[in-house]
Structure formats: structure tokens, C-alpha cells
N, C-alpha and C positions, 0 to 999 in steps of 0.2 A: 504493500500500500504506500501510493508516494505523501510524504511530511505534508504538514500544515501548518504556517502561524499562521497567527491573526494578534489586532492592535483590540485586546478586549477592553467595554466595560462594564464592571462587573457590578453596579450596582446606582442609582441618580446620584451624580456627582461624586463618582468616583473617577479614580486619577486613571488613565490608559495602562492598561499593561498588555506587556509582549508577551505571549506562551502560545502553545499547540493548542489548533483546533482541529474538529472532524474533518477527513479528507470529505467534498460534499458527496451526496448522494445523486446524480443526476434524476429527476421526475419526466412527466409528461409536460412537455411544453417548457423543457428547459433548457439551459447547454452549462457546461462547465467552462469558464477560461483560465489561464493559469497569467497571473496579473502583472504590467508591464508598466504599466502608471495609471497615477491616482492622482488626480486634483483634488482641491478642499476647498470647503465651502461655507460660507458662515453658519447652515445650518446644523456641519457637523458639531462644532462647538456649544452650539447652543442647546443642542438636543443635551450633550454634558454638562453643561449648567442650568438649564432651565428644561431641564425634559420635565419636570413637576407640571409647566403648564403646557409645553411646546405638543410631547408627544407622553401623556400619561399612561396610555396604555402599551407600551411598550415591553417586553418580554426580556428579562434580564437571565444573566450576563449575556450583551449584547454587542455585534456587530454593528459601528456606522459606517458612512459612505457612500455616496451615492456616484462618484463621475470614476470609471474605471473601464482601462484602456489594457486589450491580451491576445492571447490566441489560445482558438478552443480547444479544450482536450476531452471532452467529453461533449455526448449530444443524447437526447432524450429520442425513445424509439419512434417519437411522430414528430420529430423535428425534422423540418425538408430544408429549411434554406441556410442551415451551416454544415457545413462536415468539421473535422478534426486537422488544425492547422491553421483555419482561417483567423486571419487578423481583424478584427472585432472590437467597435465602442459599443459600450452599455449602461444605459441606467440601475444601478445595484436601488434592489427595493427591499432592503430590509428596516428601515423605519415606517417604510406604508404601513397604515395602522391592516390594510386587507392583507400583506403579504407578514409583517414582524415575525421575520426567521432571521437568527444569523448568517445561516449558510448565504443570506444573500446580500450582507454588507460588502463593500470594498477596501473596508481596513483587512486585507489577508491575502496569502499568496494564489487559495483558488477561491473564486469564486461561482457562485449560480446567479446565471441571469437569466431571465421569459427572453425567449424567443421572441416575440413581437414588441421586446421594447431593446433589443441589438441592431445592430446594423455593422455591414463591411465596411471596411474601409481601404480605398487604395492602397498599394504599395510605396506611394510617392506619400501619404502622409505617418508623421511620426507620431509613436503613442503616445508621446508626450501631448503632441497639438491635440492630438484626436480624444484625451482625456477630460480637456477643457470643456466638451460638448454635452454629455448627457442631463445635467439639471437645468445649465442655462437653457436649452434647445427644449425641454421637459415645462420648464418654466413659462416662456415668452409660447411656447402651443396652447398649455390649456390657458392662457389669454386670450390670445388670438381666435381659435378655432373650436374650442367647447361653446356648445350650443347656450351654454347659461354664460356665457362672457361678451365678446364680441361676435362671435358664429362668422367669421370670414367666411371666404370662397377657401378652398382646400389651395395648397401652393404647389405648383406643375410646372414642368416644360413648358415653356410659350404661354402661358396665362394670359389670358385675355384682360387688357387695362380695364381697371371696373370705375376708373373716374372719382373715386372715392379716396379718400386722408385718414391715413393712424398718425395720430403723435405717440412717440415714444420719448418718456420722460426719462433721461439716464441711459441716453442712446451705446456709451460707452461701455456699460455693466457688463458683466457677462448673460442677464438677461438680454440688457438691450440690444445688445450686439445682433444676438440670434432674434428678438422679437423685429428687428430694421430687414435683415435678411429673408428671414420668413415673412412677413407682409409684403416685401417687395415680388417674393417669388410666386403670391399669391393674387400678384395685378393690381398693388394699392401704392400711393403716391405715398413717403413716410416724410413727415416733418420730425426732429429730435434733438432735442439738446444734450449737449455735454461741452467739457472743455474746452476751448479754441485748440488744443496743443491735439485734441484726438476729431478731429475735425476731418481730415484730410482721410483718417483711415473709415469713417462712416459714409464719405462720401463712394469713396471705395465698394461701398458695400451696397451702395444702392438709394442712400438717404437724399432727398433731392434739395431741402430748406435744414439749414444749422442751426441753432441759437445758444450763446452762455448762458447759462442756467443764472447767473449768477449776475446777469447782467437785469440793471433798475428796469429797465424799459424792455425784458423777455414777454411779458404778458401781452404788453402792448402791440408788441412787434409780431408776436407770431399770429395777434388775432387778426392784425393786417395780411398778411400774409393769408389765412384759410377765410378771408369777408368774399363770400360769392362759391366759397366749396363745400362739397358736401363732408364732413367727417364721419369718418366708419368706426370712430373710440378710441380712447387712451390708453398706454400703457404705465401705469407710474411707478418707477422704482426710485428706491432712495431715501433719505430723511428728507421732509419739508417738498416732496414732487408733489401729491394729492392736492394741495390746495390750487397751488397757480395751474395746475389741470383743470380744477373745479371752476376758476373764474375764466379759462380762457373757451371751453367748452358749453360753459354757460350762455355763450351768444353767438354757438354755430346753428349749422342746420344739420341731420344728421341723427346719427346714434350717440346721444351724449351719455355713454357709457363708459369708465373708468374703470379699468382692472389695476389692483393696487398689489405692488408686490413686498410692501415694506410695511410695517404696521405706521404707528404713530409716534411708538416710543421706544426708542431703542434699549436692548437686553443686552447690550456689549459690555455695561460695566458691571451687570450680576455674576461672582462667582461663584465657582462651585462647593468650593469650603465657607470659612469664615464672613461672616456679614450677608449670608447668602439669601435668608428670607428676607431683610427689610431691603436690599434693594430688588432684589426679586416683585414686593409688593409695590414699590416704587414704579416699577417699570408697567407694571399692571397697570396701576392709578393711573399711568399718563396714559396707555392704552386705551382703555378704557375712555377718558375725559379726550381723549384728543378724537376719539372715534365717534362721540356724541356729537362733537365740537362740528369735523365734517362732514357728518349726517347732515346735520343741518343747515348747513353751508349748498349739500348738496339738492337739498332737498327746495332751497328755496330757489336753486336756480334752475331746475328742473332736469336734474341729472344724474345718474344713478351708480353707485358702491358696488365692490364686491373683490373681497381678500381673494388673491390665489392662494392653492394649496400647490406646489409643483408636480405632483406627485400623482395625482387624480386623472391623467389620462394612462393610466394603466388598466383602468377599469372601462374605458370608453372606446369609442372609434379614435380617437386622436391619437393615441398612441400607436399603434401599429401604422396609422395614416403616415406620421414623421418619420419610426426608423423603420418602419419595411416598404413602402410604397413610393417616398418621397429621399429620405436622406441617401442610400447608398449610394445611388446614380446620379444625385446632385454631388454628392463629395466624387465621388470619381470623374462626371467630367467639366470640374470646375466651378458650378454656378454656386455652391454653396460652402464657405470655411472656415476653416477652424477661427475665427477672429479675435476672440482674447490671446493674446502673446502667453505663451507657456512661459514660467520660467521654475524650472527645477531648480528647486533650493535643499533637497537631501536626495539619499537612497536608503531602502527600506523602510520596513516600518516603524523604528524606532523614531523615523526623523516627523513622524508627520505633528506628534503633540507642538513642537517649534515653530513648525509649516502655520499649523491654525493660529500659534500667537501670532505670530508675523502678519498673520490675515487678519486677522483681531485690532492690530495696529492701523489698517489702511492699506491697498492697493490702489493702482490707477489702471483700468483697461489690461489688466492681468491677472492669469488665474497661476496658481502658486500650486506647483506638481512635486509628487515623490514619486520618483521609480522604484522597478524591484526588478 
């Protein structure tokens, strides 16, 4: 039987530790990869500091991870479109509250992934780029294309222009990136802000209208900008996007619908030892009041809320829609990429608890990798 770690944890807010897990079991509808890199994400760390509220029902001692990049070594007996060898990005779903198995986190050297939330990837990209893709690309769909969000047109080959405007708020994230890309490929005009310094690479992508977020006159200027078009809804990620989304969507025409991918109040400074209920409560209270707070903002301007969960097209059509129907063939011949800069910062899994401070700290338009 060949070895296994895995980065466990063994209990809410308990510290990562490195030890042997089960080699996995392959099931129906699943494949086994043996794991080449692993990006992180902030909701790995959060699920360890604040799984109390984040993910309560969770099954301990547990695997997290969600973005992991291999080649398969095992395949389930009604699995048709991988064999053994193939180089393979996958959403690891073991904090779904449907799936909560460890065998399918991505802190470990094999993993299980569903069949229909994999996809190939050419030989021209590295598992490091191709690691970056599964929660952001997971994330900015069930925005986009869940029938209770925006319900796009599905994103194809040659998509017919549909005349229609996404803004995406946090063009730059590793949501946004992939929400810019997928609406484009889906035949929608994307307006998006982010930095002026990542300007040049969203244009790249497809974004057609830029703005600083940051700049006095953003509201102003992008309402000028969509006066006379139709908008097909918003993406908001980030701290403080929700509102200037709320007043700028307030006075289109359109689907003045908002998918938020950031709560209201940040969980960055709850930890997972000491001091950890009162700001844990802390962060609630602002969630909470700041979510009342936009209700009503939204509500007078006649515009409508709704939290993603990233995770929720595992259970729908969208998920198989992104990695089996649409991502392969788009990543092989070019229209679609890796667009967060990879940058490996350890090897193994000892290195990833660092990798999440690091992330913890702030990135810009990068996702922060550990190979194995």
C-alpha cells in the first residue's frame, strides 16, 4: 500500500499537524490524484479559526483545502473521462458540508476528487498555475451562472455578444480574475475595478472599462460609463465593494443583483487560541450590523443581496458545466488562464501553516502555492 500524509486538524482551532493518513479508497464517481501543488486560501485558515461559525458541522480530525493540482492514480469503475497518468486540476471538497470526508481535502499527498468537479489540463501549463484555479473559478460560477444569482448565459466557444454589463468589484482577486474571464466567455461586456498597477493584466483578460477602486469619483464615473446599458449584476468581493455596488446599480437598468463574496466584517484578526471568543463575537456583531446596515441600503434602492457559498455548484449543473464541459478545452487552446501569478513560497506540507500567514498578511493578484 503506497504512504500517506496529510496537514491534519484534529480538532476547532487546533494547531496543523503533519502525520499518516489512509491511502484513499477510490468510490463511484471519483479518481484518486497523487498531489503536485496546492494553493491556499483564506478560507483554509478560517475554517481553523473560526470553523465555530464558518463551517460547524464539520467532521473532525479533518482535512482542509480546496485548490489542488496532480496526476491521477486511481479512477473509480464509472469514471470515463480520466485514466491513470492524466495531469488534472480539482476542487478538493472536503469542507462541503454534502461531501465533509477527509479523504477529500488537499492538505495530503493523495487525494479524492468527483469526477465532475476535475478537469485536464494541458501539458504547457504548470501545476503550480493550474493550482490557483479551483475555488476562485468555483467561486466567481456559482455567481455568475447559479440560477438563484445572476443565471448568465453558460460561457462557450464563440458566445454570442448578449449586449448586456457584469461589474466585477475586485477585478484583480483570484475571484475576480476568473469571474472577468468567465462572463467574458459567456458574451457579457465586464466593467471592474482594481488597482491601476493590475490594470493592464485584466485588460488582458477581457475587461473592457477599468476603475481604482479607490478613486473619490469610482461611483460616479462608472455610472457614467453603464447611463444607457443594460447590466446583467454584480460581483462584489473584498472589504467595503457591497456598498459602492449598491449605489452604483441603484440607477441602472437591468438585473440589479449583487453576489457578494466577502461578508461585512472581517475574521482575519480572530484567533484560534487565546482571545478567540471575544473577537470571534466581535466579528459576528459587525457581520451581522453591517449586513442589516446593506439590507437596507439595498433594499431602498431597489436591489437585491445574496452571500456566495463557493462550494454549492457541486451539487448543481454548474459545476460539471465549468470543469467538464467548458474548462478543459478552454485551458488547452488558450481562451481561458491561469490568471493569478502563482508564487510558490515552500515545498511540502509542513510549509503550508506559513503559506496561510503570509496570506493572512495580504497578497496582491496572487495566489501563494506549496508543492509536493
Amino acid at each position: 500500500m503506497t504512504d500517506n500524509t496529510a496537514l491534519w486538524l484534529s480538532s476547532k482551532r487546533a494547531d496543523f499537524t503533519l502525520r499518516p493518513a489512509p491511502f484513499p479508497i477510490v468510490q463511484s464517481g471519483e479518481i484518486v490524484i497523487r498531489t503536485r501543488a496546492i494553493a491556499v486560501n483564506p478560507m483554509d485558515r478560517l475554517v481553523q479559526t473560526s470553523g465555530d461559525l464558518m463551517t460547524p458541522y464539520l467532521h473532525y480530525p479533518a482535512i482542509l483545502g480546496s485548490d489542488v493540482a496532480g496526476d491521477v492514480v486511481a479512477v473509480g469503475a464509472d469514471v470515463t473521462r480520466f485514466k491513470v497518468g492524466d495531469r488534472v486540476v480539482g476542487f478538493a471538497a472536503s469542507t462541503d458540508k454534502t461531501r465533509n470526508r477527509a479523504a477529500e481535502g488537499a492538505f495530503q499527498t493523495y487525494v479524492v476528487l468527483l469526477e465532475h468537479m476535475t478537469a485536464a489540463i494541458p501539458d504547457a501549463l504548470a501545476f503550480e498555475d493550474a493550482s490557483a484555479l479551483p475555488l476562485g473559478i468555483s467561486t466567481a460560477a456559482c455567481a455568475l451562472f447559479q440560477r438563484d444569482f445572476l443565471a448568465l448565459n453558460p460561457p462557450a466557444k464563440g458566445a454570442m455578444a448578449t449586449g448586456k454589463t457584469v461589474l466585477v468589484w475586485g477585478g484583480s482577486t483570484s475571484v475576480g480574475v476568473n469571474a472577468v474571464q468567465l462572463a467574458v466567455g459567456a458574451g457579457y461586456a465586464v466593467i471592474a475595478t482594481a488597482s491601476p498597477r493590475n490594470f493592464d493584466m485584466l485588460r488582458r483578460l477581457g475587461a473592457t472599462a477599468l476603475f481604482d477602486y479607490r478613486s473619490p469619483s469610482v461611483i460616479a464615473d462608472i455610472r457614467a460609463v453603464l447611463r444607457g446599458k443594460t447590466v446583467a449584476g454584480a460581483v462584489a468581493i473584498g472589504a467595503g465593494s457591497v456598498r459602492p455596488c449598491i449605489d452604483i446599480l441603484g440607477t441602472c437598468e437591468g438585473n440589479r443583483f449583487i453576489a457578494m463574496a466577502t461578508p461585512p466584517a472581517s475574521f482575519d484578526a480572530v484567533p484560534a487560541g487565546r482571545d478567540h471568543w471575544r473577537k470571534l463575537l466581535v466579528a459576528m456583531a459587525g457581520t451581522v450590523t453591517g449586513n442589516i446596515t446593506l439590507s437596507l441600503r439595498a433594499r431602498s434602492k431597489k436591489v437585491t443581496l445574496k452571500m456566495i457559498w463557493g462550494s454549492t455548484l457541486i451539487n448543481n449543473e454548474v459545476g460539471p458545466m465549468i470543469f467538464d464541459t467548458f474548462l478543459p478545452e478552454a485551458l488547452a487552446d488558450g481562451r481561458y488562464v491561469a490568471a493569478s501569478a502563482a508564487e510558490v513560497v515552500g515545498h511540502g506540507l509542513a510549509a503550508i501553516p506559513a503559506a496561510l500567514e503570509r496570506q493572512r498578511r495580504g497578497v496582491s493578484a496572487t495566489k501563494l502555492v506549496v508543492t509536493l
